[in-house]
Backbone of each chain as nested JSON, in Angstrom:
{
  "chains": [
    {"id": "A", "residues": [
      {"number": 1, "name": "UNK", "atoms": {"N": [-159.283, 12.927, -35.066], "CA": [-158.471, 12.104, -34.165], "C": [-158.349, 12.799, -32.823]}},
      {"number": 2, "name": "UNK", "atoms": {"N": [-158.797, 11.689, -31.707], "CA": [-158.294, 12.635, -30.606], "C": [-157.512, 13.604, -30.097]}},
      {"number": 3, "name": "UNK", "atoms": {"N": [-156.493, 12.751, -30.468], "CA": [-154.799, 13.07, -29.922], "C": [-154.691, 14.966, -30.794]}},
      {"number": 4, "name": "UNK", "atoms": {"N": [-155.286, 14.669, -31.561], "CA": [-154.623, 16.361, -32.496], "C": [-155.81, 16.942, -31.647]}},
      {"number": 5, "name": "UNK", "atoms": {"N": [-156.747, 16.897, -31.022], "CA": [-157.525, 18.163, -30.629], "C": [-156.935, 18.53, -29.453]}},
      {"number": 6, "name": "UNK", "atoms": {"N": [-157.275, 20.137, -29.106], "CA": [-156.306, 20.471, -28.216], "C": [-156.856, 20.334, -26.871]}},
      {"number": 7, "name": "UNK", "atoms": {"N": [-155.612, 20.332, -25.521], "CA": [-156.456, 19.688, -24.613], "C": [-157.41, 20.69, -23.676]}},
      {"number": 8, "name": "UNK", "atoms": {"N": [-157.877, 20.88, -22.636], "CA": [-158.849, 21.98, -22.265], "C": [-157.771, 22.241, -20.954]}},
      {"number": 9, "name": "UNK", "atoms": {"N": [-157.175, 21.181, -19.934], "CA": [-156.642, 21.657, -19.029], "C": [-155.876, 20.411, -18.456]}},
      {"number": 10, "name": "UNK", "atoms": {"N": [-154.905, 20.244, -17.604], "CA": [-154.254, 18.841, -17.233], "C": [-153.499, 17.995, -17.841]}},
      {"number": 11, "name": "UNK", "atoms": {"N": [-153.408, 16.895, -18.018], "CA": [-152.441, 16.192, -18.872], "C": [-153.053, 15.999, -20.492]}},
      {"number": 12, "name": "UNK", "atoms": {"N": [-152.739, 15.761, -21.719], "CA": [-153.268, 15.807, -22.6], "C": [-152.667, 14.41, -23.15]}},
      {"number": 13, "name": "UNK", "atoms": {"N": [-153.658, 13.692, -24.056], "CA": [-152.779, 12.304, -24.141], "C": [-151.576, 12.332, -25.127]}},
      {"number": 14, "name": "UNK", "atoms": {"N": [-150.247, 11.799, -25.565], "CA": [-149.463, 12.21, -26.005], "C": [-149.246, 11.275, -27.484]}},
      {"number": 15, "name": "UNK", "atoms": {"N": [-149.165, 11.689, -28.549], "CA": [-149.079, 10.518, -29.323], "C": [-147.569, 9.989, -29.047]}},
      {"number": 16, "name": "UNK", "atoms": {"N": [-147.243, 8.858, -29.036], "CA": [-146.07, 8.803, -28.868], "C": [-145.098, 8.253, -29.969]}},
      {"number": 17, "name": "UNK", "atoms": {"N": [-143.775, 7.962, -29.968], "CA": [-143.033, 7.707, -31.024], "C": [-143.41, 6.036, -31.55]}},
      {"number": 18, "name": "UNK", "atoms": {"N": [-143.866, 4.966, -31.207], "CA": [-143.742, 3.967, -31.459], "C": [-145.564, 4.157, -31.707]}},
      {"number": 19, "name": "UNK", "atoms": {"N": [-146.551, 5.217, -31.344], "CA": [-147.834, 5.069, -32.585], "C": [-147.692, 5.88, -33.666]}},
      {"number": 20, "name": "UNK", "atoms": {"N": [-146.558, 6.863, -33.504], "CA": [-146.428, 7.622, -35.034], "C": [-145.755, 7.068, -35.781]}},
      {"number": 21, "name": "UNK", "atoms": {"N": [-144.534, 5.687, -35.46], "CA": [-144.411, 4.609, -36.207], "C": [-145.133, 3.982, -37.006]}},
      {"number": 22, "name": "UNK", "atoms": {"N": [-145.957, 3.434, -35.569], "CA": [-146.819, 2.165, -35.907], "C": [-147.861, 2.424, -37.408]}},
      {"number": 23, "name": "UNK", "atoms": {"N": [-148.41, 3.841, -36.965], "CA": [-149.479, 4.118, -38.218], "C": [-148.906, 4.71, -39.59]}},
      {"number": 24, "name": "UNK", "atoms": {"N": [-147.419, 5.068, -39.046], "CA": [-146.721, 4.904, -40.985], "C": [-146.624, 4.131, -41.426]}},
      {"number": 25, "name": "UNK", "atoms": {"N": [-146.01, 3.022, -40.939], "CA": [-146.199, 1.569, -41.242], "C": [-147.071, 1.346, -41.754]}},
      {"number": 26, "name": "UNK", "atoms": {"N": [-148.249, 1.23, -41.089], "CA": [-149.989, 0.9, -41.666], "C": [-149.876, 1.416, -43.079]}},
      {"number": 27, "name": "UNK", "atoms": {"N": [-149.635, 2.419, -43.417], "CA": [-149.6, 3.615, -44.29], "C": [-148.96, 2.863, -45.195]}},
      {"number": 28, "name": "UNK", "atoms": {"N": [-147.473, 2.521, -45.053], "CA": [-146.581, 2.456, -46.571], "C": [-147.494, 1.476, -46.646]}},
      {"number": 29, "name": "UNK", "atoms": {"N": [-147.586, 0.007, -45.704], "CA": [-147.93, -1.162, -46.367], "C": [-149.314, -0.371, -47.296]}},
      {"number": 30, "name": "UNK", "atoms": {"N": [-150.014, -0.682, -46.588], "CA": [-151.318, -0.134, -47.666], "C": [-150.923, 0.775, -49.117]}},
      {"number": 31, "name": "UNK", "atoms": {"N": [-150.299, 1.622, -49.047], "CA": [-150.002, 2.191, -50.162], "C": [-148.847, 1.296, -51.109]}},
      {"number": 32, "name": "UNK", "atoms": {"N": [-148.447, 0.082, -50.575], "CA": [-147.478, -0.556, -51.538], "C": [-148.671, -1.969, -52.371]}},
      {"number": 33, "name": "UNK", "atoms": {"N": [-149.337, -2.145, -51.115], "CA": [-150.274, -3.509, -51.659], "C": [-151.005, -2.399, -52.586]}},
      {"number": 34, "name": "UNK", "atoms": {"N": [-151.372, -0.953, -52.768], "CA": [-151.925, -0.478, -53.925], "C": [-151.06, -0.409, -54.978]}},
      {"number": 35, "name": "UNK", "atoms": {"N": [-150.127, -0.233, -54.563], "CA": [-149.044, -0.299, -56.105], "C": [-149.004, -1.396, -56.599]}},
      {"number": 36, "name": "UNK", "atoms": {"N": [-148.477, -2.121, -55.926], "CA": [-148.504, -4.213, -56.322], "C": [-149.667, -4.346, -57.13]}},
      {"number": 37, "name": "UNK", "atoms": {"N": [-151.188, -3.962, -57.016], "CA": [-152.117, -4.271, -57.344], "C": [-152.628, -3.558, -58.505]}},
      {"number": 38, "name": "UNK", "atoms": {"N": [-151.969, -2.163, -58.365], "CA": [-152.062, -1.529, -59.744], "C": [-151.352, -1.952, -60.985]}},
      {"number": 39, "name": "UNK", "atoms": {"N": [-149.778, -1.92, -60.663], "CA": [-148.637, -2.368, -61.094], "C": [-149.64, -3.922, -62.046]}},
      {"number": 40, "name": "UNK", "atoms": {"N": [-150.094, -5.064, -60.934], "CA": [-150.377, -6.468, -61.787], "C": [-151.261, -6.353, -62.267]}},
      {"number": 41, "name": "UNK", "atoms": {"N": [-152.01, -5.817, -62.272], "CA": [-153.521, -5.369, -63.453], "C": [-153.194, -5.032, -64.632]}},
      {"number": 42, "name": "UNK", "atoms": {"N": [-152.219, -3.654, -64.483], "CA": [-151.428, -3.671, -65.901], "C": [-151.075, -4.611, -66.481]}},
      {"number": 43, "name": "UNK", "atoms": {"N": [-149.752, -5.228, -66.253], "CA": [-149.32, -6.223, -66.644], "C": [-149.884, -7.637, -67.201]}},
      {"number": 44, "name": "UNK", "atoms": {"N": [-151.102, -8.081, -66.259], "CA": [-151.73, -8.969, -66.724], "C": [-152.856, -9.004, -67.58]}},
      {"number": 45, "name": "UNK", "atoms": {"N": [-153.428, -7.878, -67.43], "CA": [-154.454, -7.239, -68.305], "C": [-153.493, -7.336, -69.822]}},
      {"number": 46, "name": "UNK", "atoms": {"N": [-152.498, -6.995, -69.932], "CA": [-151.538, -7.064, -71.167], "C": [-151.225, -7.941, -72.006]}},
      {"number": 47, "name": "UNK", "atoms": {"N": [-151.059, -9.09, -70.979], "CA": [-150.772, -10.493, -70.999], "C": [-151.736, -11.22, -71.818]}},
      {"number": 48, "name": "UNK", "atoms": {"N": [-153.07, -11.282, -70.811], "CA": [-153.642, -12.37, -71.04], "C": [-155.26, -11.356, -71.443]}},
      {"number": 49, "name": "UNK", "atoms": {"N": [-155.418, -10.6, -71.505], "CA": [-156.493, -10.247, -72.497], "C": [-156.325, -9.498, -73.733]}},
      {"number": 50, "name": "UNK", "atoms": {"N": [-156.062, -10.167, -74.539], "CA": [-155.038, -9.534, -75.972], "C": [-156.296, -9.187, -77.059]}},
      {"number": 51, "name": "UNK", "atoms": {"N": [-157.681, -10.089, -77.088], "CA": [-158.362, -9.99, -77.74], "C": [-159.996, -9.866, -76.841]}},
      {"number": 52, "name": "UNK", "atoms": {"N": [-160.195, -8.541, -76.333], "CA": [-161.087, -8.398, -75.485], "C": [-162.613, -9.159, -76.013]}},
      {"number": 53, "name": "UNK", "atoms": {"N": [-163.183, -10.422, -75.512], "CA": [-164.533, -10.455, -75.96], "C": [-165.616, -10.233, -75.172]}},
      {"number": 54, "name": "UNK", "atoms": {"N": [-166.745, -11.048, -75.386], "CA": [-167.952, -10.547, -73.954], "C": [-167.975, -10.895, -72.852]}},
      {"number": 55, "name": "UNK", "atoms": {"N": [-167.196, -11.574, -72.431], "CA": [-166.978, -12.206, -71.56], "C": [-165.558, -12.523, -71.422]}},
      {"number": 56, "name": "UNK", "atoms": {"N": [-165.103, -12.749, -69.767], "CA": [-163.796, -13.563, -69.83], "C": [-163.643, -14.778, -70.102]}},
      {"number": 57, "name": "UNK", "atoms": {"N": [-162.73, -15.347, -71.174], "CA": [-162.931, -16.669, -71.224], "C": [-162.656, -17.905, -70.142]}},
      {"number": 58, "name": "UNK", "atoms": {"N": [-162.165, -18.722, -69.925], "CA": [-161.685, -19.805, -68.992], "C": [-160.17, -19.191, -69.024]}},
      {"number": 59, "name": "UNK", "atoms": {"N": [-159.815, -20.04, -70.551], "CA": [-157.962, -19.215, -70.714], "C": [-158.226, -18.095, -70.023]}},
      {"number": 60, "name": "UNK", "atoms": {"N": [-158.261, -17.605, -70.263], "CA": [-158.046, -15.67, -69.695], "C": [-157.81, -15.978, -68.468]}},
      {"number": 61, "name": "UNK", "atoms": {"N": [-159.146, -16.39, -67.477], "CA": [-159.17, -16.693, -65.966], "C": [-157.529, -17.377, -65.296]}},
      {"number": 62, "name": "UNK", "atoms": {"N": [-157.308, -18.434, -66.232], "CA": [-155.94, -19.164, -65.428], "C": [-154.556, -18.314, -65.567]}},
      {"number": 63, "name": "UNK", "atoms": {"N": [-155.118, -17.556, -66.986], "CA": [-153.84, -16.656, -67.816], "C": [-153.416, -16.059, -66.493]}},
      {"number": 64, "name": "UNK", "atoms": {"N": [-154.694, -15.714, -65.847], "CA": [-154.403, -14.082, -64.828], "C": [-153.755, -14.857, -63.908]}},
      {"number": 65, "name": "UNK", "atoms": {"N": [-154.689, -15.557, -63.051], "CA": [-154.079, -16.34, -62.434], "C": [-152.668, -16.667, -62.243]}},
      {"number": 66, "name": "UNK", "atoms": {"N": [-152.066, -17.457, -63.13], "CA": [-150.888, -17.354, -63.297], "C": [-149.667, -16.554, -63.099]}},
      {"number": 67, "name": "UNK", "atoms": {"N": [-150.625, -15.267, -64.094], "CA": [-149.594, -14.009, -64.075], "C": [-149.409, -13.699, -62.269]}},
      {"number": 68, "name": "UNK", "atoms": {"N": [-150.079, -13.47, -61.79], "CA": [-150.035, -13.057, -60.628], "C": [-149.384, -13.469, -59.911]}},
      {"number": 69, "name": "UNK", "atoms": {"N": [-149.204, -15.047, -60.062], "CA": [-148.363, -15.649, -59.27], "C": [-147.055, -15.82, -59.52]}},
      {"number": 70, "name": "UNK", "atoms": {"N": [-147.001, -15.388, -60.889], "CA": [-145.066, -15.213, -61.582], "C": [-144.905, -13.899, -61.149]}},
      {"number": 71, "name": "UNK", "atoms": {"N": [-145.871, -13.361, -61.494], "CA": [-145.571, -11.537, -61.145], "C": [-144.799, -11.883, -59.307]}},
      {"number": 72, "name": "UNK", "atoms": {"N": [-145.535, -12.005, -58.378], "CA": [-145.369, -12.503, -57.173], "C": [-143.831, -12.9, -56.961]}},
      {"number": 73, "name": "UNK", "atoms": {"N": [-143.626, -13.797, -57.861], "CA": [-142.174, -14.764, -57.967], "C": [-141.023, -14.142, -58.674]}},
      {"number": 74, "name": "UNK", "atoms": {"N": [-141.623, -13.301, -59.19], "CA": [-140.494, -11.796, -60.011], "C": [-140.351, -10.969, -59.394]}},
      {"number": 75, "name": "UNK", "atoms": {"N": [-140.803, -10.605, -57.915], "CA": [-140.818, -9.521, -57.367], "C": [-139.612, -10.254, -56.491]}},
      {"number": 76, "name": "UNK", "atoms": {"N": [-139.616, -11.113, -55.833], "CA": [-139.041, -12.194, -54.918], "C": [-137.61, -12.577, -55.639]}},
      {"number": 77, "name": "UNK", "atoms": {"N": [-137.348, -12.616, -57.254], "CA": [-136.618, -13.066, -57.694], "C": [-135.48, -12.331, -57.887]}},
      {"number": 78, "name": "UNK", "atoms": {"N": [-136.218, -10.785, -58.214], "CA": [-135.352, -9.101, -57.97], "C": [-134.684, -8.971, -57.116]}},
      {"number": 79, "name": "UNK", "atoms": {"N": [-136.084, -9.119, -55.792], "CA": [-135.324, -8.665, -54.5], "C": [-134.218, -9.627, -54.136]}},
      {"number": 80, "name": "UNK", "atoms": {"N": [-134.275, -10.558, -54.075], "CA": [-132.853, -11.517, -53.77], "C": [-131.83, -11.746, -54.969]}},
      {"number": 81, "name": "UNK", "atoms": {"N": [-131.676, -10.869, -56.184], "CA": [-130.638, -10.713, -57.2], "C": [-130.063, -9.345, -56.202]}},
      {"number": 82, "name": "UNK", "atoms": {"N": [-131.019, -9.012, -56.098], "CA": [-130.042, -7.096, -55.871], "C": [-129.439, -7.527, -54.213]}},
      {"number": 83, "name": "UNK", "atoms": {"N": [-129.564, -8.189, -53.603], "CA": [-129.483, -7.992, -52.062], "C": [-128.651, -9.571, -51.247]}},
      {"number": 84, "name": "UNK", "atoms": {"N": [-128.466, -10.421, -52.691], "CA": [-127.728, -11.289, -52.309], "C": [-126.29, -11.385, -53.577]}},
      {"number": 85, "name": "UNK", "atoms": {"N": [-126.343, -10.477, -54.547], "CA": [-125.249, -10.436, -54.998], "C": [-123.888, -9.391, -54.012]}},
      {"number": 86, "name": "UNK", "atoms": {"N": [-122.226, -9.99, -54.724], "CA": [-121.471, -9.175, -54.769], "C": [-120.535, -9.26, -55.104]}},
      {"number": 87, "name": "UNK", "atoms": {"N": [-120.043, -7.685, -55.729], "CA": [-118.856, -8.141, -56.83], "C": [-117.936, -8.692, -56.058]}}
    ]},
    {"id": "B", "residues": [
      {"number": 1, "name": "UNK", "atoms": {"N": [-151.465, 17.141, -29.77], "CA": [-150.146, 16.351, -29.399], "C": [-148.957, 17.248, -29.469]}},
      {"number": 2, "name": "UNK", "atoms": {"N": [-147.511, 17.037, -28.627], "CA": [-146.825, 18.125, -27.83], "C": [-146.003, 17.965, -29.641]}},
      {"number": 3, "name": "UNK", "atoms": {"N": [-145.48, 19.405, -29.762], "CA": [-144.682, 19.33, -31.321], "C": [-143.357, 19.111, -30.949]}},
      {"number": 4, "name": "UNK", "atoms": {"N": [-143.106, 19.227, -30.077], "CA": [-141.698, 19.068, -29.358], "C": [-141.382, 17.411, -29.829]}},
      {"number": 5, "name": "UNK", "atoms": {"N": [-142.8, 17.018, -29.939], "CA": [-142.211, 15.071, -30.064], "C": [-141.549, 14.913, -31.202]}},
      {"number": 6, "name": "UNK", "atoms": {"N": [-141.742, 16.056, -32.0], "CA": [-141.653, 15.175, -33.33], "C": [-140.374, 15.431, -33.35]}},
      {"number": 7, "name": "UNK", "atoms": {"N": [-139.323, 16.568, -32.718], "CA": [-137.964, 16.424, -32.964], "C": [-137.404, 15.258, -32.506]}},
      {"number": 8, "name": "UNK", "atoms": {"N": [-138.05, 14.636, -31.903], "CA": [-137.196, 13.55, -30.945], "C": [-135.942, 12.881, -31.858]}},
      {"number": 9, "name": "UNK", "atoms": {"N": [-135.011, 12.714, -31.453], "CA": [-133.805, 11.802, -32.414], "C": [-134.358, 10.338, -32.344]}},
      {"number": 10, "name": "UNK", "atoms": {"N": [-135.307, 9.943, -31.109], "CA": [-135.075, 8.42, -31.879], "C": [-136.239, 8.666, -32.744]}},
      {"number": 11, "name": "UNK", "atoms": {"N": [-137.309, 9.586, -32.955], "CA": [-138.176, 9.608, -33.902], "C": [-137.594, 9.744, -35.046]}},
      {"number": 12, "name": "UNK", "atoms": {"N": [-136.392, 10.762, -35.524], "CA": [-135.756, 11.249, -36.821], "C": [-134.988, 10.219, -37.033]}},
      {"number": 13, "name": "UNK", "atoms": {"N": [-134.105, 9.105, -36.279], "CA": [-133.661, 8.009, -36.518], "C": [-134.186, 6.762, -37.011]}},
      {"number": 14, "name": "UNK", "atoms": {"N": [-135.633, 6.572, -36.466], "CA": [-136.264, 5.641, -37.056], "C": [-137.436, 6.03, -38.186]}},
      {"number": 15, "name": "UNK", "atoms": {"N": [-137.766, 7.183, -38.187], "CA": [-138.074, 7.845, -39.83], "C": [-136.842, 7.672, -40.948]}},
      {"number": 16, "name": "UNK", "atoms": {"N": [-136.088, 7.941, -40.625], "CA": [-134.354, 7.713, -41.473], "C": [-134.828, 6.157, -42.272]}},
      {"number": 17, "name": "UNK", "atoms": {"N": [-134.724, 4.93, -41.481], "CA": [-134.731, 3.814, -41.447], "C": [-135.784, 3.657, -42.44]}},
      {"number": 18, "name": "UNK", "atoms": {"N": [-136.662, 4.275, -41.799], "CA": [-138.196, 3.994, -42.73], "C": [-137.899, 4.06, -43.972]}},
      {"number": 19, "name": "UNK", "atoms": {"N": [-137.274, 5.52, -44.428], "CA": [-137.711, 6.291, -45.644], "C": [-136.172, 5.058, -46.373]}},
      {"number": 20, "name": "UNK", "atoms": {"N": [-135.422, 4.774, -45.55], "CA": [-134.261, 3.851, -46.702], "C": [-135.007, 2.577, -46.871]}},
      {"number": 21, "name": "UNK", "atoms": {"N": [-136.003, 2.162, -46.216], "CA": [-136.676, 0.899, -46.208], "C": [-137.708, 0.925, -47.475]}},
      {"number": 22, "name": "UNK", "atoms": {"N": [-138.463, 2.244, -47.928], "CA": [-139.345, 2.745, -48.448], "C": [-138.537, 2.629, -49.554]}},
      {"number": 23, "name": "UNK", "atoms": {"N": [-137.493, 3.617, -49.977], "CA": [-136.424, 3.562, -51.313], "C": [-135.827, 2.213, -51.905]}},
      {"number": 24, "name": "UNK", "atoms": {"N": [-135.847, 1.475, -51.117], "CA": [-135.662, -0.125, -51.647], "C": [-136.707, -0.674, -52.442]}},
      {"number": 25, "name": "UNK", "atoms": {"N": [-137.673, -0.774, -51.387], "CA": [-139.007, -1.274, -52.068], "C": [-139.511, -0.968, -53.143]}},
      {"number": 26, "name": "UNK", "atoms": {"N": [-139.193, 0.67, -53.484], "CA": [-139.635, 1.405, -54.413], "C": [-138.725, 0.899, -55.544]}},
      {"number": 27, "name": "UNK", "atoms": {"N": [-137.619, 0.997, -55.181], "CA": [-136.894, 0.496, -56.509], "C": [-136.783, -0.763, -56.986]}},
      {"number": 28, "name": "UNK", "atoms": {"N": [-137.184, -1.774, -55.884], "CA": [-137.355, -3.543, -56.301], "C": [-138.531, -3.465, -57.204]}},
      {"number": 29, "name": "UNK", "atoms": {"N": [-139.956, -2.635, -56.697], "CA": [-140.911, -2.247, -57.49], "C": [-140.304, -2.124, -59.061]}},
      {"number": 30, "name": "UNK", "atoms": {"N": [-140.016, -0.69, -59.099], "CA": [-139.825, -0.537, -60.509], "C": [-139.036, -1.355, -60.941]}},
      {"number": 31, "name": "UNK", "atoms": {"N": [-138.098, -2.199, -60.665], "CA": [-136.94, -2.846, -60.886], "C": [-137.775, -4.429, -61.205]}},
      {"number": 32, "name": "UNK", "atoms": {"N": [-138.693, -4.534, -61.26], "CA": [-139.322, -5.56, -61.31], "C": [-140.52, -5.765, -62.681]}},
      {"number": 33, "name": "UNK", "atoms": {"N": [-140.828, -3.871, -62.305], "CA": [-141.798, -4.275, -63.621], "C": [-140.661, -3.798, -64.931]}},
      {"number": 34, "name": "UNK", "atoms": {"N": [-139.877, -2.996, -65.003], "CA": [-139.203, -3.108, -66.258], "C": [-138.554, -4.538, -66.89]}},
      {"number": 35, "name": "UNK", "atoms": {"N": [-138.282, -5.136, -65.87], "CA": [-137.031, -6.643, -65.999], "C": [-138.177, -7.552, -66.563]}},
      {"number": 36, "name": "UNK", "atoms": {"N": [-139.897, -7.405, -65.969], "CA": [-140.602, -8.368, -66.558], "C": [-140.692, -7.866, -67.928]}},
      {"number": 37, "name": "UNK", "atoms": {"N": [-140.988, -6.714, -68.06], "CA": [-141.112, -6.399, -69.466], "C": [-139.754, -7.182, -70.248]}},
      {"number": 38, "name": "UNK", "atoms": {"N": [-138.85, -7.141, -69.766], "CA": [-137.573, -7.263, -70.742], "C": [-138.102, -8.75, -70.806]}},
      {"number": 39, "name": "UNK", "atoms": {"N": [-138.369, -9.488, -70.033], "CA": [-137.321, -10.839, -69.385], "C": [-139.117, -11.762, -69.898]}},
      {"number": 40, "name": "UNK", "atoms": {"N": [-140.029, -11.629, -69.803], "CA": [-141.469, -12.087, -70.2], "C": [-141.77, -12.107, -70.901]}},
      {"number": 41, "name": "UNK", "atoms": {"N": [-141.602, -12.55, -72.161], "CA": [-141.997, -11.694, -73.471], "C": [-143.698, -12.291, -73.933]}},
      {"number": 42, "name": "UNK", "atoms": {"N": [-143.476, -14.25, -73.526], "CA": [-144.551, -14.588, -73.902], "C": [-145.687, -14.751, -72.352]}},
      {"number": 43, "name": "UNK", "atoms": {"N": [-147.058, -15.197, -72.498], "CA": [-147.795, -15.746, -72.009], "C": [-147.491, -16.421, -70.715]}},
      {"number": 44, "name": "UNK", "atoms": {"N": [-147.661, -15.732, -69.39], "CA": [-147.395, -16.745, -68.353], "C": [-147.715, -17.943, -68.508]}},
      {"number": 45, "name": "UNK", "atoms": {"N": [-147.048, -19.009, -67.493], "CA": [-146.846, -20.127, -67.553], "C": [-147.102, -20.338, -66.047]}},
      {"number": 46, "name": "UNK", "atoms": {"N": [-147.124, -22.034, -65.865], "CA": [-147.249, -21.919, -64.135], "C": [-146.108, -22.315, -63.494]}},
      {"number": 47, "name": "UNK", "atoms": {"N": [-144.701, -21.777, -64.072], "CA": [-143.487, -21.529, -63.899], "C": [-142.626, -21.55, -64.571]}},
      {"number": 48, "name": "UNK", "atoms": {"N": [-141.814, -20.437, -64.135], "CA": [-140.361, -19.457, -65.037], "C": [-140.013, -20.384, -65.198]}},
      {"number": 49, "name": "UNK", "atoms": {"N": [-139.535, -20.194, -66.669], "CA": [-138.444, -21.425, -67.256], "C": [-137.16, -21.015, -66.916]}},
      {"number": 50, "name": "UNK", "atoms": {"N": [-136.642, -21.747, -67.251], "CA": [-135.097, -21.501, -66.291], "C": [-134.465, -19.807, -67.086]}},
      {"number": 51, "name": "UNK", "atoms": {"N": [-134.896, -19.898, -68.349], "CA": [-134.025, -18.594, -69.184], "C": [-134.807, -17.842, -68.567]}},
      {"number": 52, "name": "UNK", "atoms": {"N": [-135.876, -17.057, -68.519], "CA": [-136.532, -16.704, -67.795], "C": [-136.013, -16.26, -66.16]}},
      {"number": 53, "name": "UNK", "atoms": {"N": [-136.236, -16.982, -65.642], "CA": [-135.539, -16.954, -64.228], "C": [-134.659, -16.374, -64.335]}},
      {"number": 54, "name": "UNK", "atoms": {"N": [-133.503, -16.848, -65.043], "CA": [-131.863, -16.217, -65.406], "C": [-132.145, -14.903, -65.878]}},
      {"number": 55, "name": "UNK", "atoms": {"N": [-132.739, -14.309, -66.924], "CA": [-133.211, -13.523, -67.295], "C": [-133.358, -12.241, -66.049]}},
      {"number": 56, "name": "UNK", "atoms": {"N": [-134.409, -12.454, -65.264], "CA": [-134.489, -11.466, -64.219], "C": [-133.599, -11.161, -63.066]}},
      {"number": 57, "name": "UNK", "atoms": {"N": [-132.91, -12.37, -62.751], "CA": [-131.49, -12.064, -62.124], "C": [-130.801, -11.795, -62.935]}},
      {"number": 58, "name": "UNK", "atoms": {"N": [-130.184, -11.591, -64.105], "CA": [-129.239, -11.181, -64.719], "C": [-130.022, -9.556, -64.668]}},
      {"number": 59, "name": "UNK", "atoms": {"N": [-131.213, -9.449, -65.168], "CA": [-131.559, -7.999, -65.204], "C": [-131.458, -6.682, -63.91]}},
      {"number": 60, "name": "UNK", "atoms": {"N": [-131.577, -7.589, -62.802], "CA": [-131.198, -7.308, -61.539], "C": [-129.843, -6.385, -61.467]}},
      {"number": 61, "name": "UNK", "atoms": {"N": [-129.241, -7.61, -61.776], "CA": [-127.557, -7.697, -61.245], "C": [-126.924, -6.644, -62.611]}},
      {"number": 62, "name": "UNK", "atoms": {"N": [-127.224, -6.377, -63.952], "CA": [-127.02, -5.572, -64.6], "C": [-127.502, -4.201, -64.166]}},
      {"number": 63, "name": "UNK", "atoms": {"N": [-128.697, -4.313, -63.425], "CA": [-128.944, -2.313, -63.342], "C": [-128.192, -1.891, -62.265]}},
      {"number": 64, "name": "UNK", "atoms": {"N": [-128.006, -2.652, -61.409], "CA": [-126.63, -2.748, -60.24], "C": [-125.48, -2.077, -60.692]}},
      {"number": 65, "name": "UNK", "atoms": {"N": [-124.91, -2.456, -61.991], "CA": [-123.094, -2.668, -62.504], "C": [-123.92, -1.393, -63.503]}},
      {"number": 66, "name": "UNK", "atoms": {"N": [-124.985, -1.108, -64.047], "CA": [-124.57, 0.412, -64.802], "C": [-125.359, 0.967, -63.668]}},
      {"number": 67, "name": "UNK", "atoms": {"N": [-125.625, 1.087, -62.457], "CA": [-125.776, 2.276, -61.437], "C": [-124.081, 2.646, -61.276]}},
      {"number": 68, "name": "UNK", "atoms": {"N": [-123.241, 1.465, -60.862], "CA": [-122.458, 1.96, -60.344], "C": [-121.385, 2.924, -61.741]}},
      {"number": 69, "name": "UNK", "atoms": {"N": [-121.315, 2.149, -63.057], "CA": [-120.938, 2.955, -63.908], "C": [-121.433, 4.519, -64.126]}},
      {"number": 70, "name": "UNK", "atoms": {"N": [-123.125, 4.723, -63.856], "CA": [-123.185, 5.926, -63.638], "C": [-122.951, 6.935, -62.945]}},
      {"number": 71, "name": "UNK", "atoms": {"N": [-122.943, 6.453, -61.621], "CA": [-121.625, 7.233, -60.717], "C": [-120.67, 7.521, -60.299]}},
      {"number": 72, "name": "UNK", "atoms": {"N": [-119.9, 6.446, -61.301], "CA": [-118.23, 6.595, -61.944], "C": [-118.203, 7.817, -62.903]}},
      {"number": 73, "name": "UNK", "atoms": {"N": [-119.395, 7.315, -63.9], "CA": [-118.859, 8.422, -64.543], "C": [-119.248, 10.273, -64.488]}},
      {"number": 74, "name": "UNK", "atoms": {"N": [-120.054, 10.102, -63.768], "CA": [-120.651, 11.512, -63.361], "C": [-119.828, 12.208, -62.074]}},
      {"number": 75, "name": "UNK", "atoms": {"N": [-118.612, 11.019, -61.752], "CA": [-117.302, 11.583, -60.502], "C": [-116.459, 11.895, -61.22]}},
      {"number": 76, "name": "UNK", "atoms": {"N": [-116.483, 11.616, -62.703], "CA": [-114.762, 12.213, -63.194], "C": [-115.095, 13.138, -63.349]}}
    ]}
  ]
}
């Protein structure tokens, strides 16, 4: 990366606070869409391939399908139990 | 890049933000795949039945009420 090599003489470019933001950001997201994606593989792999054969069947295909999209709707369903309740 | 930046307060202020933004997520995460385990038992469907539904908000709103019991009781 540019910015980390050191400069030779004059002004040097500066990273500043809103790109050492910007690229953590980049960072969690990416590392959360890997969790999400690890996280539903498990789960649906669990689900809907119970009896592995040579192939995926049709069922299987919509099984996943599905899962993914409840999985999706369970994540959504958490976050607004914990963050819209109060005693 | 100057190291001096990185003390900056609005940098340590909006790292702060981050990392409580990060601890949420993390815990809606896990808080999501245990509750499906509880709350899913059979075969997706192409939508939560209502027990179901209830199910994961109730599972929610329960790890809530024994967090806070656990730090009741780990203050006496």
């Amino acid at each position: 990366m540019d910015s980390f090599s050191s400069p030779s003489s004059g002004s040097s470019p500066q990273l500043s606070t809103d790109d050492i933001m910007a690229q953590l950001r980049t960072q969690l997201e990416q590392a959360y869409a890997e969790e999400f994606l690890e996280t539903v593989r498990g789960k649906c792999f669990d689900k809907c391939i119970t009896k592995p054969g040579s192939s995926l069947s049709g069922s299987e295909s919509s099984c996943i399908s599905r899962c993914i999209d409840r999985y999706m709707e369970a994540t959504g369903i958490i976050g607004k139990a914990l963050f819209n309740q109060r005693h | 890049m100057d190291p001096s930046a990185l003390n900056s307060p609005e940098l340590q202020n909006l790292l702060a933000q981050e990392k409580e933004r990060a601890m949420i997520s993390e815990m809606i995460s896990k808080l999501t795949s245990s509750c499906w385990d509880k709350c899913i038992t059979g075969t997706p469907g192409s939508k939560f039945s209502s027990s179901e539904a209830n199910c994961l908000t109730n599972c929610a709103q329960r790890y809530m009420d024994m967090s806070l019991i656990i730090m009741k009781h780990l203050h006496q």
